[in-house]
C-alpha positions, 0 to 999 in steps of 0.5 A: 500458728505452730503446734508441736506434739509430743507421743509419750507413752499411749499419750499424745499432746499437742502444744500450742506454740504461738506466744513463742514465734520465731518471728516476731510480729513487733519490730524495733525502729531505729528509736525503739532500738535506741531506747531499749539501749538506754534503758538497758545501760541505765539500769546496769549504771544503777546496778554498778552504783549500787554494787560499788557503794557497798563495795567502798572502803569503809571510811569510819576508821579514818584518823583524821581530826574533827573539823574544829581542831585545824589551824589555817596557815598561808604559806610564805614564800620558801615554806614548804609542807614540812617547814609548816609541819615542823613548826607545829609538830611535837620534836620527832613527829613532824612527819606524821604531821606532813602526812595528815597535811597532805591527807587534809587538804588534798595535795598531789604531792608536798608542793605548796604555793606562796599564798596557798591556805593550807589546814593544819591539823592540831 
């Protein structure tokens, strides 16, 4: 047991240290090390997602159109996102258009396949 005293002025305490070893009495094996890791990672993982979900770009400001106001096309050999687009579009707007094409139906880039159904937004 360790004991500490501490003389202040005319008074003397002892203090009882034996909660606080310097040593403790448990140690972790290899499997309590590994769970006390994991349990450790998995509480930071909940925190991160916790801290990211309130962190998001808002997504209520999106101007893409309600699900019911989309024609399907399937691409014909030759179309391309701005052919579909330009067929659709009122004259001077088809740019937009190709946009919120891309937008909607997730594409990398405005390369469209032969038989690929593309949602166009009305």
């Amino acid at each position: 047991m360790s004991t500490m005293t501490i003389n202040s002025v005319g008074n003397s305490k002892a203090i009882d240290f034996q909660g606080f070893q310097a040593n403790p009495s448990v140690r972790l094996n290899r499997r309590g090390k590994l769970a006390r890791t994991l349990v450790v990672l998995s509480l930071a993982i909940v925190a991160a997602s916790v801290a990211g979900g309130q962190a998001g770009a808002d997504t209520s400001d999106r101007t893409v159109a309600a699900a019911d106001s989309f024609i399907t096309v399937t691409v014909a050999p030759g179309d391309t996102v701005w052919s579909l687009a330009s067929r659709v579009a009122p004259e001077g707007q088809a740019g937009a258009l190709v946009s919120a094409i891309i937008e909607i139906n997730s594409l990398g880039s405005g390369d469209v396949v032969a038989g690929q159904k593309i949602r166009i937004p009305l």
